[in-house]
N, C-alpha and C positions, 0 to 999 in steps of 0.2 A: 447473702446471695452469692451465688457461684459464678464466674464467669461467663460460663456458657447461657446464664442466666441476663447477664447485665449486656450479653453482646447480641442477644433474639431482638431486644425492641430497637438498635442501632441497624441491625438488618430489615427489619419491618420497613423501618422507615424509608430505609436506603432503594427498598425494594418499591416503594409507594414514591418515591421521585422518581425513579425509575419507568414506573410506570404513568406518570403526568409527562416528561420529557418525550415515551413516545407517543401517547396521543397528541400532542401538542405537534410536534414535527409530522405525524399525520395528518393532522390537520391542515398544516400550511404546507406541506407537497401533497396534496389532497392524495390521500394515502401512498405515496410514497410512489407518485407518479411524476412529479415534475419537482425538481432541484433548482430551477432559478424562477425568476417571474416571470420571463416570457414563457417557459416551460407550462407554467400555472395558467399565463394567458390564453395561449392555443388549446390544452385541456378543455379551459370555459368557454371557450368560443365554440369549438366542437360540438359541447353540448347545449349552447347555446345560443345560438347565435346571435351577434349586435345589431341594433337597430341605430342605424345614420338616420340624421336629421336628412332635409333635405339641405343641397350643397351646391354653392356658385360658385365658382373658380374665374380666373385672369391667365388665359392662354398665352401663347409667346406673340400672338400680335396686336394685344390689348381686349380684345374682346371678352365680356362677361357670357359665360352661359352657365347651365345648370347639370348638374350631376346628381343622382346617378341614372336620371332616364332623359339626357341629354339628346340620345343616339337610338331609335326607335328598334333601328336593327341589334344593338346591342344589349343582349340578355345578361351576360358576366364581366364584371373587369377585374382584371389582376391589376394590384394597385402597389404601389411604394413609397412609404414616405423618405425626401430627399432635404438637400440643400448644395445647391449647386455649384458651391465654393468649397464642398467635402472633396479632400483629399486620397480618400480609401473606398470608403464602403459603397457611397454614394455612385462611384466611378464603376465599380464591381456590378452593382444593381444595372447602370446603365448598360453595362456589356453585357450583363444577361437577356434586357430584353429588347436588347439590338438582335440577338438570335432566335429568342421568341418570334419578335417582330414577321423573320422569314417564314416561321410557321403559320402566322396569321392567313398569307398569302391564299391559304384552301381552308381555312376554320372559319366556320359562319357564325357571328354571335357573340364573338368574344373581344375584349379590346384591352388595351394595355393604358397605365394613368401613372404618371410620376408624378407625386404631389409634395409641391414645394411647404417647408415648416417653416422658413425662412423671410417673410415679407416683409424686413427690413430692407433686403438686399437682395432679393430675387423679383427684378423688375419683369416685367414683358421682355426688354432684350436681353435680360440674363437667360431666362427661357428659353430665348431662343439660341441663343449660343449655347445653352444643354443642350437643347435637341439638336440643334446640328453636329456637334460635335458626334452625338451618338446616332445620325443618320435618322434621325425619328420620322416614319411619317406619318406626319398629322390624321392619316385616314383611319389608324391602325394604333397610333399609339400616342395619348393626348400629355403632354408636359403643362404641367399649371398649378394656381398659387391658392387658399380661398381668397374670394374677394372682400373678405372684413377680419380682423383681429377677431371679434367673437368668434364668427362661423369654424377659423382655424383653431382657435380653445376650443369649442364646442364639438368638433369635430375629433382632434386628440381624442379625450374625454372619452369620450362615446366610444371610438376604437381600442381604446387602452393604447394608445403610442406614449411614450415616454423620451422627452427630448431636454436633455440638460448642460448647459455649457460645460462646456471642457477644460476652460481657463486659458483658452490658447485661440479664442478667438472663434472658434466652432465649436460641433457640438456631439456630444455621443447620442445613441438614441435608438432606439428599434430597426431592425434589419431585417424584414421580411418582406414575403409576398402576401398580401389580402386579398383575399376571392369575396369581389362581393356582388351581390345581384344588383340588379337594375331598379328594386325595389328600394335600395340599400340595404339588402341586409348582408351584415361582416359573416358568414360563413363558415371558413377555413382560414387559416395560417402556414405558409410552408416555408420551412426552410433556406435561404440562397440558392443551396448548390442542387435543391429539390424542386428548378423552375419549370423541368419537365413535368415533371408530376405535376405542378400547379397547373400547368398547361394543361396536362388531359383531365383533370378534375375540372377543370372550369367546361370542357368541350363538352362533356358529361351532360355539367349541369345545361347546357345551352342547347342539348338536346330535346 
């Protein structure tokens, strides 16, 4: 057998991993659209959008209510999961929609929800010392916890949020904005630094 003979079926082969390696990685950046999970996440969400259980929260002055048709006037919320002992991102989020906030002032229909993951340690007055610190007002923009261990699993879940200790006492964990209707459905996904956008996509939909 001749070389050029013994090295055809070492190429075949090489060519046939080749070719499993990038299905494969199409597959999981659904063809070659998203490079991390959250990338993967907002794709699926786009095209599909999540269905939220119904959901009770623990406001900053104890009171339970219901989410997400709480607010009869309120058709969209942009929503964020927090924990109110975060040091970074947490704190970023809140300055984003301190500026939102001001925009609400003439947009009918849309509300802002910082939802605490943390109900170890996020009492009612941790709540409320978030929202004060970030100016929140309660009309416009609601801080709150769920009210049970399950509903806040089940709620994750459902959203696809991903929240893991850090080893440093807090926690890493999704960083976005969720646009979700008043039926609960999860919608869209944006960005941080795209909370404009989020803003007139929801006005959009509230139209």
């Amino acid at each position: 057998m001749s070389s050029s003979e013994r090295v055809l079926p070492t190429l075949a082969a090489l060519a046939i991993l080749v070719g499993v390696a990038v299905a494969v990685a199409s597959h999981l950046t659904l063809g070659f659209r998203a490079f991390t999970a959250e990338d993967a996440r907002r794709i699926r969400i786009a095209a599909a959008p999540a269905e939220l259980s119904p959901l009770r929260v623990v406001s900053p002055t104890g009171a339970s209510q219901a989410l997400w048709s709480a607010d009869p006037k309120t058709q969209v919320w942009l929503v964020t999961f927090v924990y109110t002992r975060c040091p970074s991102v947490c704190l970023a989020l809140g300055s984003e929609f301190q500026q939102l906030q001001a925009s609400l002032r003439t947009t009918e229909g849309v509300r802002l929800a910082s939802i605490s993951f943390d109900r170890a340690h996020d009492s009612p007055a941790a709540l409320a010392a978030y929202a004060e610190h970030h100016r929140a007002d309660p009309a416009r923009w609601l801080v709150a916890v769920p009210d049970t261990d399950a509903a806040l699993s089940r709620l994750l879940r459902e959203a696809g949020v991903v929240v893991l200790d850090d080893g440093a006492g807090g926690y890493a964990h999704n960083a976005a904005i969720h646009v979700i209707t008043a039926s609960g459905r999860l919608v869209a996904l944006f960005d941080l630094e795209r909370y404009r956008e989020a803003l007139a996509f929801a006005q959009d939909l509230a139209r």
